[in-house]
C-alpha positions in Angstrom: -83.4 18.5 -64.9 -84.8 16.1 -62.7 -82.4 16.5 -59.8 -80.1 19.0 -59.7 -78.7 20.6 -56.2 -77.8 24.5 -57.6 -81.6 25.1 -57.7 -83.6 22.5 -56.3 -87.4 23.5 -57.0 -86.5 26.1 -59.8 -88.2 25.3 -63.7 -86.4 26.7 -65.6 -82.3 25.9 -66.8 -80.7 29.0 -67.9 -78.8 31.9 -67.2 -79.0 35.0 -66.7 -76.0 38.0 -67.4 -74.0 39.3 -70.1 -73.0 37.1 -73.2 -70.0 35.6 -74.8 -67.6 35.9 -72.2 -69.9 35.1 -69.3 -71.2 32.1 -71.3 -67.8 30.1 -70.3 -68.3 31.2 -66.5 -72.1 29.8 -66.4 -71.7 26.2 -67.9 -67.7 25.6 -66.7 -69.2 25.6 -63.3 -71.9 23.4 -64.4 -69.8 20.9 -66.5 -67.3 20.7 -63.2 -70.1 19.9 -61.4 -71.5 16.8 -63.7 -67.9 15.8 -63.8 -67.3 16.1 -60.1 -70.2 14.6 -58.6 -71.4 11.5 -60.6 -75.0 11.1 -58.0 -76.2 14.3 -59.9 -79.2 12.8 -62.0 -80.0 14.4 -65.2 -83.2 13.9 -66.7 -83.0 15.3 -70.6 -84.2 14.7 -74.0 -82.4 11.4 -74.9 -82.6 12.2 -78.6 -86.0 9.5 -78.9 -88.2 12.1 -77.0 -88.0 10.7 -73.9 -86.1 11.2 -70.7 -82.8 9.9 -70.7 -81.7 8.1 -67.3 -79.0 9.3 -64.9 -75.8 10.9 -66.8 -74.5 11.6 -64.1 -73.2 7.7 -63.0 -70.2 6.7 -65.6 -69.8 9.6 -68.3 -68.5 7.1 -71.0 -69.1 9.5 -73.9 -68.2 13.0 -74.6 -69.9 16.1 -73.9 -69.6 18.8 -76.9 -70.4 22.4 -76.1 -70.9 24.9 -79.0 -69.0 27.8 -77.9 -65.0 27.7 -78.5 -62.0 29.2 -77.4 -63.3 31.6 -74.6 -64.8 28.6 -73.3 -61.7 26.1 -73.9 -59.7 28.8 -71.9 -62.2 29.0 -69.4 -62.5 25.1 -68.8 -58.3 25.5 -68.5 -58.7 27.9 -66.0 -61.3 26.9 -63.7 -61.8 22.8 -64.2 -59.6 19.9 -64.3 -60.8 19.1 -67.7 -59.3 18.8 -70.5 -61.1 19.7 -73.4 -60.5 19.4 -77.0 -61.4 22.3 -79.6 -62.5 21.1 -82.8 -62.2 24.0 -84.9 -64.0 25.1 -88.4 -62.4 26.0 -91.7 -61.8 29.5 -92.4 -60.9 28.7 -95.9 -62.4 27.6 -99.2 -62.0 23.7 -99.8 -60.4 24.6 -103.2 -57.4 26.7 -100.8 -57.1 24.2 -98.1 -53.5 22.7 -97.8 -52.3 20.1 -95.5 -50.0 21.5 -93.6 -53.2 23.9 -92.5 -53.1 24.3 -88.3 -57.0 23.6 -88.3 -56.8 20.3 -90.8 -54.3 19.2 -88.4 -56.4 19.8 -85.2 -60.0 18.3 -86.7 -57.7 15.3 -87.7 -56.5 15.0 -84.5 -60.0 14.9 -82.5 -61.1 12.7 -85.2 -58.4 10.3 -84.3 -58.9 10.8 -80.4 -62.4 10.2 -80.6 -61.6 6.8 -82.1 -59.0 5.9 -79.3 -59.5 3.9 -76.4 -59.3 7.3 -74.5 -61.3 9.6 -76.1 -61.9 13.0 -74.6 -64.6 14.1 -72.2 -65.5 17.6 -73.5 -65.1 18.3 -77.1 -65.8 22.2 -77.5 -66.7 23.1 -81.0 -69.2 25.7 -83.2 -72.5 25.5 -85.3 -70.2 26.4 -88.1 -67.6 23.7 -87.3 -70.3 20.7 -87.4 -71.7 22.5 -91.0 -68.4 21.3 -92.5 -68.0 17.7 -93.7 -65.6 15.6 -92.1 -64.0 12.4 -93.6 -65.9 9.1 -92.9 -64.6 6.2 -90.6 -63.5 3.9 -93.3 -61.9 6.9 -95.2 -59.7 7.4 -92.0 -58.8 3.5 -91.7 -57.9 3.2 -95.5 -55.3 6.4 -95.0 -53.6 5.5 -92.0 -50.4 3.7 -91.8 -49.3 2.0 -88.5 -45.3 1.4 -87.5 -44.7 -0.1 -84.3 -41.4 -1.1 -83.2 -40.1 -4.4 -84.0 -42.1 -4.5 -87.1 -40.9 -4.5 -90.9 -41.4 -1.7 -93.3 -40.3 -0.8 -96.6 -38.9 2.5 -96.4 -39.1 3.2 -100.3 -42.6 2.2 -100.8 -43.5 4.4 -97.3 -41.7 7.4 -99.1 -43.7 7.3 -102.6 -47.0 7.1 -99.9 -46.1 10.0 -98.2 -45.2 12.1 -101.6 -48.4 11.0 -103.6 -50.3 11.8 -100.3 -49.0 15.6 -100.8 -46.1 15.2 -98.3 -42.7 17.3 -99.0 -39.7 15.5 -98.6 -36.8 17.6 -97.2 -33.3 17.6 -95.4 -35.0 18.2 -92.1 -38.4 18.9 -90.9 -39.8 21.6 -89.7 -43.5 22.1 -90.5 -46.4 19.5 -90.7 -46.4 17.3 -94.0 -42.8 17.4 -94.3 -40.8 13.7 -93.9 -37.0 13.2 -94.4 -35.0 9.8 -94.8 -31.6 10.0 -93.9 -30.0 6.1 -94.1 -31.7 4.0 -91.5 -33.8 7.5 -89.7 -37.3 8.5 -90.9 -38.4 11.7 -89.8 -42.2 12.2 -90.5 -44.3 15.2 -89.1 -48.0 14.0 -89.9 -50.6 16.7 -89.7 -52.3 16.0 -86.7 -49.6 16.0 -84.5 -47.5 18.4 -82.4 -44.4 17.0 -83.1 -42.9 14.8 -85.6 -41.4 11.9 -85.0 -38.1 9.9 -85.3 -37.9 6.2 -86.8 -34.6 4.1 -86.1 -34.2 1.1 -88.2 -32.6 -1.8 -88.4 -32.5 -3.1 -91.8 -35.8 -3.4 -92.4 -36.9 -3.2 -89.0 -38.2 -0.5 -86.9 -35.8 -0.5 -84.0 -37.0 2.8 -82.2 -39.6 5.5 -82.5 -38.5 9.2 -80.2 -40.9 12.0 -80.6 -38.7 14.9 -80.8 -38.8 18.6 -80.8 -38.1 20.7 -83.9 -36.0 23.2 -82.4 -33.5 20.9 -81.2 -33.9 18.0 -81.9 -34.2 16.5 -78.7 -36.3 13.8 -77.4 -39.3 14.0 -76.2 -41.0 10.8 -75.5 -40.2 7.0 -76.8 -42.7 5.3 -78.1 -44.2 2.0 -78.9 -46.0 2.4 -81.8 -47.6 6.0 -84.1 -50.8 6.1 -86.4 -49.7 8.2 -89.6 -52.7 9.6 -90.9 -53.1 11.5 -94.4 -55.9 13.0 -95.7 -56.6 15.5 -98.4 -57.8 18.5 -97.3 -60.4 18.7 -100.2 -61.8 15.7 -99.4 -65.2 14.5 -101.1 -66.8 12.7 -97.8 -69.9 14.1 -96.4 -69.3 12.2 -92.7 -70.4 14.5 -89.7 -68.7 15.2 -86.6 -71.5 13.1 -84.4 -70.5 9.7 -86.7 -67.0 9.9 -84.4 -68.7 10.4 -81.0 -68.9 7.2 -78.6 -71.9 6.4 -77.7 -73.2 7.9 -74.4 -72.2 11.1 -75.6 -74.6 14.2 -75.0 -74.6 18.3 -75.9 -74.9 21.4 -74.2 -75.9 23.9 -76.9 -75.7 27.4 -75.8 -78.3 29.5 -77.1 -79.2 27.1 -79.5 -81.5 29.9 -81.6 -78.6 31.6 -81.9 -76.5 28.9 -83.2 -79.0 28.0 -85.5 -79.2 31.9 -87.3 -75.2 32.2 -87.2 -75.4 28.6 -89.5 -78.0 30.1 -91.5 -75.7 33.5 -91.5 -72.4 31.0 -92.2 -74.4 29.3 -95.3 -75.3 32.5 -97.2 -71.8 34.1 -97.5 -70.4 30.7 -99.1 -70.1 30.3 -102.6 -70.3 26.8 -102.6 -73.0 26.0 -99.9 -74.1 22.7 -101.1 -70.9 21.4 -99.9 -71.5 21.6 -96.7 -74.2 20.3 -94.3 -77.4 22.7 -94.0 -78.3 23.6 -90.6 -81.2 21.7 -90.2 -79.5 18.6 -91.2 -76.5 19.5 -88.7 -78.7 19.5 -85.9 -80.6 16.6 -86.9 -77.7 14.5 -86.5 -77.0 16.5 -82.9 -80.5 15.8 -81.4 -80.0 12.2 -82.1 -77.9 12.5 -78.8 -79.1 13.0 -75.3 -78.7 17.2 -75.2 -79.0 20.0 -72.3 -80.2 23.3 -74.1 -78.9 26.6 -71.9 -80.3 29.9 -72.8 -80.6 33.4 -71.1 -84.7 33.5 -71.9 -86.5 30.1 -71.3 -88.3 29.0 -74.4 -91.6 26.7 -73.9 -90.9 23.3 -73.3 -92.6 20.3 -72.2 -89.2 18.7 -71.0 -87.6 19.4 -67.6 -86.5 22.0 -67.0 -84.4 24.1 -64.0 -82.9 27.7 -63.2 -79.5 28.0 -62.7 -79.1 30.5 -59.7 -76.7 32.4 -61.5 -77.1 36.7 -62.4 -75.0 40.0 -63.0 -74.8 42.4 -60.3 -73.4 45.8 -60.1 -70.1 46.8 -62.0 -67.4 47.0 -59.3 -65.5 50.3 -59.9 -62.2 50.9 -61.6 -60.3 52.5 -58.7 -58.5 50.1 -57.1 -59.1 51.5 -53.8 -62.4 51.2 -54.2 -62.3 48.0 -55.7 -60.4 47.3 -52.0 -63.0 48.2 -49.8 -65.9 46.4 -52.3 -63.8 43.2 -52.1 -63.7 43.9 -48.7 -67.4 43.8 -48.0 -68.3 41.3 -50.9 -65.6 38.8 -48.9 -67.5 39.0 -45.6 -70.2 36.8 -46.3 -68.9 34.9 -49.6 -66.0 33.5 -51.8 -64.7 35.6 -54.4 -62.3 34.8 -57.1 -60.8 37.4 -59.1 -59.5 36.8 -63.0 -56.4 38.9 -64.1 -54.8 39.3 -67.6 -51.6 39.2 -66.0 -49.7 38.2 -63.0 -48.4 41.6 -62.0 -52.2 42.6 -61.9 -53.1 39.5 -59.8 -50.2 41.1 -57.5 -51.1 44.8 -57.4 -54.5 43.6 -56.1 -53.2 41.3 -54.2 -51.0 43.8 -52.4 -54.0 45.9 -52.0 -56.1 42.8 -50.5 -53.6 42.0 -47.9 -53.5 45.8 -46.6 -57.7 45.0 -45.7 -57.1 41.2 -44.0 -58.1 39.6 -47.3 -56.2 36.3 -47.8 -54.7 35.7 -51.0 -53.9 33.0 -53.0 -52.3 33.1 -56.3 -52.8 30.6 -59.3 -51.2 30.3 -61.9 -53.2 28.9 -65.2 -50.6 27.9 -68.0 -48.7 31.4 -67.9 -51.8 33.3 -69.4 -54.1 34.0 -67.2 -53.3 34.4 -63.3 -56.5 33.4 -61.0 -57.0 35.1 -57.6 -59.1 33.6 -54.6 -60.0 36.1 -52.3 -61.8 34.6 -49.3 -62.6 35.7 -45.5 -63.4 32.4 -42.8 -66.7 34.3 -42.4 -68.3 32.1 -45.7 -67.6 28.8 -44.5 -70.5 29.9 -41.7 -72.5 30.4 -44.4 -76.1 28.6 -44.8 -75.5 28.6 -48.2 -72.3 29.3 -50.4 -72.5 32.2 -52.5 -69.2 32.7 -55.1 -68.8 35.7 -57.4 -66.6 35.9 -60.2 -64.9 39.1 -61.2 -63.1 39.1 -64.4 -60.2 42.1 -64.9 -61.3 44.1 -67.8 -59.2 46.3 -69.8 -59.6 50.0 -69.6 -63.4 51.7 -70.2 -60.9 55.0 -71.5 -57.7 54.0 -72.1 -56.1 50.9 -73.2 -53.6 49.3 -70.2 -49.9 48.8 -71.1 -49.1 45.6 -69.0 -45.5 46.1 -69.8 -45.6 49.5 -67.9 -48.7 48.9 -65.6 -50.3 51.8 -64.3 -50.1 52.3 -60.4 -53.1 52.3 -58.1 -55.4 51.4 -61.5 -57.3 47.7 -62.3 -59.7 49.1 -64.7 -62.9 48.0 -65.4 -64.3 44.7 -63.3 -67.0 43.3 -64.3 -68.9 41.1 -61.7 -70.7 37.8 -62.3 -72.2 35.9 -59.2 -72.9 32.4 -58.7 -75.1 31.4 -55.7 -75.3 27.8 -55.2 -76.8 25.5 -52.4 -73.9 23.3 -51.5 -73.7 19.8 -53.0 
């Protein structure tokens, strides 16, 4: 990194601490960062072996992490981001289906890369990007476009959806279903959440209502829907990186690693010629400008920087403890604590209050509960230290949130971040 305010001076970029978990905690901060303050320069391979220029200014393309749904609940928790998961088989090509959730959800990134909004962190794994996706023109020739106002034929839409492995039934309920009913066409394509509701007129498409299975209710009106059908045995051999805009980058996490677990992924496949080898995966990644995090720094002859960012002690599992080391850590720093629950976010926040703590509560889409614990003190501070603890279940015994156990947190482990402010 050429410039980069967490550790001005430093050579290495990396991280120190525990894996897996941890791994969302390091880079969320850093990815909040690029996002959040667009003077931050970054000076990184740019894929021709030479030094891209700043990143930092317009972030037009996507950045794609290879780590997955820690980190995609992670990024929910502690950023404004969204990001997008594009997840990896877990079946044989010969026992895919289409109504398969992860057919549906590669579809769907596929199609949102395309868009005129395309996402701005797509998180995804070395074995996702081993598995061929269809190419561009393969998408194009199986999509069908209604837009309201238009003309279509509902018989010759039908026979498309049937010899495209669509079921047609009284009422939908799951992906790949459709149903005509006179002048209403209910389709439920694949990549989509719900399914959607076509009025007609004749001929003509008078209305299209996204509604909700359950009840059929309305969700949202819209203007015009993109139904795309693909077989989930498809013979393409496209990679993910064909989709991405350009501008796009990586962050590969422990990219050794990644490369042995596609190596690992390869071997227990019957058919492995199907799929992309690792070498050839990651190819097509370093054609793209990249930022490679690891906990050990490898030899380069690129820029490099050290993240200030290392485990400290284990806080203890009694929660009075826990009090008084919260109590002390709070002094000179900001500390935010990650529950499981809400009713453990409020036993320690009870707990905080009784010690002059102040607490704030936030809620994070009703499955995890953040809390900020925080004393006036670290705003004097010359430079702004945060530590993350993340509520652990039980070392012994496993917690029963429906019955909680009074007076116990269980384990916390600790993860500090000290950064110089930017």
């Amino acid at each position: 990194l050429e410039q980069f305010e967490y550790a001005p001076g430093r050579s290495h970029f990396g991280g120190k601490g525990r894996e897996a978990n941890e791994h969302g905690i390091v880079f969320l901060h850093l990815v909040h960062r690029l996002f959040r303050r667009p003077e931050i320069r970054l000076a990184i391979d740019d894929g021709h072996g030479e030094h891209a220029g700043p990143l930092g200014g317009q972030f037009d393309g996507q950045m794609v992490i290879d780590d997955i749904d820690d980190l995609v609940d992670d990024l929910r928790l502690f950023c404004e981001l969204t990001a997008e998961r594009f997840p990896a088989w877990e079946s044989l090509p010969s026992e895919r289906v289409i109504h398969d959730e992860v057919f549906g959800d590669r579809v769907r990134l596929l199609k949102l890369l395309l868009g005129n909004d395309p996402p701005k962190v797509v998180v995804t794994s070395i074995q996702s990007l081993l598995q061929p996706v269809p190419d561009r023109k393969a998408m194009a020739r199986q999509t069908r476009s209604l837009q309201t106002g238009s003309e279509i034929a509902v018989e010759e839409l039908s026979k498309w959806l049937v010899c495209n492995g669509f079921h047609n039934t009284s009422a939908v309920e799951l992906p790949g279903e459709f149903s005509v009913r006179g002048g209403i066409v209910d389709i439920f394509a694949p990549d989509w959440y719900d399914p959607v509701r076509v009025e007609l007129f004749g001929d003509e498409i008078e209305s299209i209502r996204r509604f909700e299975v359950s009840n059929q209710r309305s969700l949202a009106t819209l203007d015009a829907v993109d139904v795309t059908i693909l077989q989930p045995d498809f013979q393409d051999r496209a990679h993910l990186t064909d989709f991405l805009p350009g501008g796009s980058w990586f962050l590969l996490i422990e990219p050794d690693e990644l490369e042995q677990q596609g190596r690992d992924y390869l071997q227990r496949l019957e058919r492995p010629q199907d799929f992309h080898s690792v070498s050839a995966a990651m190819a097509q990644v370093l054609k793209f400008p990249s930022v490679v995090a690891s906990a050990v720094a490898a030899g380069s002859f690129e820029t490099t920087c050290q993240l200030k960012i290392e485990s400290v002690e284990r806080f203890s599992g009694d929660i009075n403890k826990v009090r008084d080391e919260l109590d002390a850590a709070g002094s000179k720093q900001e500390v935010f604590v990650v529950c499981q629950t809400e009713a453990e976010a409020d036993r320690l926040a009870e707990s905080a209050a009784a010690q002059a703590l102040r607490a704030r509560l936030e809620d994070a889409d009703a499955e995890l509960t953040a809390m900020s614990l925080s004393l006036e003190q670290e705003r004097q501070a010359a430079e702004d230290t945060l530590t993350l603890l993340a509520g652990a279940q039980a070392a012994e015994e496993e917690v029963d949130h429906n019955h909680p156990v009074v007076g116990y947190l269980g384990d916390i482990d600790v993860f500090r971040h000290s950064c110089a402010p930017v």
